[in-house]
N, C-alpha and C positions, 0 to 999 in steps of 0.2 A: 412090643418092647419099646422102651422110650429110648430116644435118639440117642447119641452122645453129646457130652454136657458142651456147653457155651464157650464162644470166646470172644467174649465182648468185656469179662472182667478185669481192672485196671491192672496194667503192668508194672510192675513191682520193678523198679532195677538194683535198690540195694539187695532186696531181699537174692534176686536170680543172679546177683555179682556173686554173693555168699554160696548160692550153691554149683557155681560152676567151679568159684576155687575148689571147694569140698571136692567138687567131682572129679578135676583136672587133679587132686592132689592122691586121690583113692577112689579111682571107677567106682571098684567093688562094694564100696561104703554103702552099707545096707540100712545107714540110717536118713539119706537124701532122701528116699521117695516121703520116709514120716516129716522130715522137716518140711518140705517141700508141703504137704496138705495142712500142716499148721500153719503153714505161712496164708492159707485158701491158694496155692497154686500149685492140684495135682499136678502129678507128674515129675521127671527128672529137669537139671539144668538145661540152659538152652542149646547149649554146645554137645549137648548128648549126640553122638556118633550114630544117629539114623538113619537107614536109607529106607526111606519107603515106596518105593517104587522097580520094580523089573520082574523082567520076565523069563518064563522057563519055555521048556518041552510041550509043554501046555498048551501054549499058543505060538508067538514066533522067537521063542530063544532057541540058543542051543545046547542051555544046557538043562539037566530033571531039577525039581525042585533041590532035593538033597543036595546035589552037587551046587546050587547055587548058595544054600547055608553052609556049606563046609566054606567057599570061596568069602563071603562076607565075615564070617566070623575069624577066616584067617586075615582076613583085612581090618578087624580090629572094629569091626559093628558089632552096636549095643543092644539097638534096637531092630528089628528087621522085620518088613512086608515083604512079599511076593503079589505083584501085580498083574497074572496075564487078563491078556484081553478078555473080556466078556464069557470069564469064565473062574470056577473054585475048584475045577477037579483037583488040582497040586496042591489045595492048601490042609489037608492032613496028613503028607508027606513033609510040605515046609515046615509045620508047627511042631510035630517031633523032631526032624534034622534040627532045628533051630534047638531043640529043647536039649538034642545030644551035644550041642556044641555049647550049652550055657548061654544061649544065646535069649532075649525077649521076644516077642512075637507081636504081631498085630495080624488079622484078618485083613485081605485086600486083593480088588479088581479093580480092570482099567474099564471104563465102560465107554463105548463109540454114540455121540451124540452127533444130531443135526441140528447147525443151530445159524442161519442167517445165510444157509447156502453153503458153508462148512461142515469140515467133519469136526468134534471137539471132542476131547475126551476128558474125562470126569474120574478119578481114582476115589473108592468107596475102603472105607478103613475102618478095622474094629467091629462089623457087623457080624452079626450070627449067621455062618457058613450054612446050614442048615434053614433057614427062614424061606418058606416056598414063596413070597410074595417077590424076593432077588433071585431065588432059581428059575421062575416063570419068567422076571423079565429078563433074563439074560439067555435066556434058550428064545427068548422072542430075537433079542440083537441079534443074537448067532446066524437066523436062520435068513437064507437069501444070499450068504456068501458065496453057496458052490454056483448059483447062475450067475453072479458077478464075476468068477474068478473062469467062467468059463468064456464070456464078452471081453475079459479081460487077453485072455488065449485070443481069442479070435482077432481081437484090434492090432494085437503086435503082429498076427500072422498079413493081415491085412495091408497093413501102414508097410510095416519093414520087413518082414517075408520070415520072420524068424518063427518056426512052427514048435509045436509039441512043448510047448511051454507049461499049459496045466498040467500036465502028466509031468513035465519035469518038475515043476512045484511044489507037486505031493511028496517028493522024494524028501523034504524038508520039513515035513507037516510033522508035526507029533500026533495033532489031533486034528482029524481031515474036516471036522465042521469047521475050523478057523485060519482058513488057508488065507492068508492074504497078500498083500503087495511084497511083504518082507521078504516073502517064500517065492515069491517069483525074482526077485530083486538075485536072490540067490542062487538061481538056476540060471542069471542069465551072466552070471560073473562065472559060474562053472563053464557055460563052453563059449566062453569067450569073446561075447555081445560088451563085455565091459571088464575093466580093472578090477573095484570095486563096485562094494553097495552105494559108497557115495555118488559114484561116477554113474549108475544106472538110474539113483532118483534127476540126475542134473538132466539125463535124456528120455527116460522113460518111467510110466507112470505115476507123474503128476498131473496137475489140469494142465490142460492142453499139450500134451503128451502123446506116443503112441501107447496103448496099455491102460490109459486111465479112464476108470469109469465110475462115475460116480454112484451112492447107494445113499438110499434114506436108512438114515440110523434110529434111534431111539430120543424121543422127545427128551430135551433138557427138565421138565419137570418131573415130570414121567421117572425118571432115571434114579432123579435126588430123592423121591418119593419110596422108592424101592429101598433104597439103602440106608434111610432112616427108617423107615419101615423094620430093616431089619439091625435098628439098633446102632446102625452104622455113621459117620459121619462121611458127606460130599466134600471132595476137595477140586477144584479147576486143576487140571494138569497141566505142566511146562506152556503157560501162558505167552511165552513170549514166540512159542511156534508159529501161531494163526497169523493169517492175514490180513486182521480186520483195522482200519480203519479206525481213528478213536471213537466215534460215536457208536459202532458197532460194539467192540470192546465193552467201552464203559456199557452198555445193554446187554450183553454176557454177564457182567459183574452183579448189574443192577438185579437183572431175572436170576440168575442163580442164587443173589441173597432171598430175595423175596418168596425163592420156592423153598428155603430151608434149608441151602447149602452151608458149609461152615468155616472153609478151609481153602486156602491157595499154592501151589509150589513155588516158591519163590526160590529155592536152593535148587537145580535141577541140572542135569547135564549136559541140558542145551540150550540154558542160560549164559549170558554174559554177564560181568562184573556190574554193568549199566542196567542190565537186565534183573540184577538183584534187587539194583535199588528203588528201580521204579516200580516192582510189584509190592516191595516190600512196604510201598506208601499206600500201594494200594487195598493191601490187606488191613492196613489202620484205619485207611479211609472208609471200609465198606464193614470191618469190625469182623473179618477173617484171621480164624488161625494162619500158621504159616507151617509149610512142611518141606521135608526135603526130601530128594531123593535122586536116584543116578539113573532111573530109565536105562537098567543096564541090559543089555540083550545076549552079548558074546563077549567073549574075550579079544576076536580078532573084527569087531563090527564098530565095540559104542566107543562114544569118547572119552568117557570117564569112568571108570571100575567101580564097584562098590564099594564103599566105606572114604571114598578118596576127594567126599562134597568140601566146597567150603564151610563153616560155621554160618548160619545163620546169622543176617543182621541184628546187630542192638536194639530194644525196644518192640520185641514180635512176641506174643502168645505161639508158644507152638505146640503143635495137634497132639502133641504127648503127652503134654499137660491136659487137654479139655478129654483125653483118652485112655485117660488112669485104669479107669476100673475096665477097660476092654483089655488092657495088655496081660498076656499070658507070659506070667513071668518064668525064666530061664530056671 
């Protein structure tokens, strides 16, 4: 299956002013997407209400796919992915919930890279849920969590005396292959090691942490290859979370273009208004889509809800456009 199309073709601003009034003036205007590919820029306006990115039951949310398409489309989302980690189980639940709410659809996981001594993650959109080339490699990422999250147990029992933590964990799991930090983050706000999840990442499991151990993820080429592979387009997620250093960065950006990546988050939930602008130079600079999305997990966890992103900056391709012919329309 051939990738998802380019976005390197020039940005249009008269033409995407025209169709965001249209769209701001009548969502439902069933004639944007046709004006929109005569213009050569599939896809809706740029202001189209996206959220492409969060997570269910699946992996570490809390809430089932359906229940995350009813909350989005009550929130006024036009277009909507489900994102969980390193996994599709929920996404033929999302794609009907979505479909009963009128709502657009895209295909979508988060996928756990290693990439400079980092963990990074990589969000795949619009690809064929079905393609064994992304199911093999994502049953690969999967596997080797339960002996991390068991070194995991053992380090906080170690360090700070706080025991039965994996078994409290699982109490959180949806799906016990993908237990991770979040799930313990949560057990230890239950009996009372911490406030919140905020206040358990400030003291435990991160680097240098009690709790935190590191895992080799899934090679950065490796990843993008799967997900073109399956028809899908690579996107860098919430960029501004890493650690890295500028030359490091710009070497994430560089190799991710070079292996076939396409796409950036620069609208995300755990971006800053600074943070908008300086990926958004960077998606011109490297000839990346731009996408958005809320990384939403819980209702009582993330910072920002679904549907409740800013607009995208002036002057960006975004992945809705170079991902016309993937979107399952509502």
């Amino acid at each position: 299956m051939a990738p998802a199309g380019n976005c390197t073709a020039p940005y249009n601003e008269a033409v995407n002013a025209q169709l965001n009034d249209a769209h701001l003036a009548d969502p439902a205007n069933p004639t944007l997407l046709e004006a929109a590919n005569e213009a050569g820029m599939p896809g809706l306006a740029v202001n189209l209400n996206a959220d492409l990115h969060c997570h269910s039951t699946v992996s570490d949310g809390t809430l089932s796919p359906a229940t995350l398409a009813a909350r989005a489309a009550g929130n006024g989302v036009e277009l909507w992915a489900l994102t969980d980690h390193d996994e599709v189980g929920g996404l033929a639940e999302a794609r009907d919930a979505a479909s009963s709410h009128g709502m657009a659809w895209l295909a979508g996981t988060e996928v756990s890279v290693s990439f400079a001594g980092e963990t990074v993650h990589i969000v795949g959109l619009g690809f064929d849920i079905d393609h064994p080339d992304l199911i093999a490699g994502l049953a690969h990422t999967r596997s080797g969590r339960e002996r991390r999250a068991r070194d995991m147990a053992q380090d906080l029992e170690d360090k700070v005396g706080i025991k039965g933590t994996f078994e409290g964990a699982l109490k959180y799991v949806g799906n016990p292959d993908l237990i991770s930090r979040t799930h313990f983050a949560r057990y230890l706000v239950e009996v009372g090691a911490c406030n919140d999840t905020n206040e358990v990442f400030r003291r435990f499991l991160t680097t240098g942490k009690p709790g935190f151990v590191p895992h080799r993820w899934a090679g950065l080429g490796e990843t993008v290859k799967w997900i073109r592979a399956a028809g899908g387009m690579a996107v860098i997620a919430h960029p501004g979370r890493y650690k890295f250093g500028p030359n490091a960065e710009y070497a994430l950006f560089s190799e991710f273009k070079q292996h076939g990546g396409a796409g950036v988050e620069v609208v995300t939930g755990s971006h800053t208004q600074a943070d908008y602008v300086k990926y958004a130079a960077m998606a011109i600079e490297f000839g990346l889509c731009a996408s958005r999305g809320s990384d939403f997990h819980s209702p009582g966890e993330s910072r920002i809800d679904l549907g409740r992103l800013s607009d995208l900056p002036r002057g960006l391709t975004p992945v809705w456009q170079a991902l016309s012919s993937r979107i399952v329309a509502a």
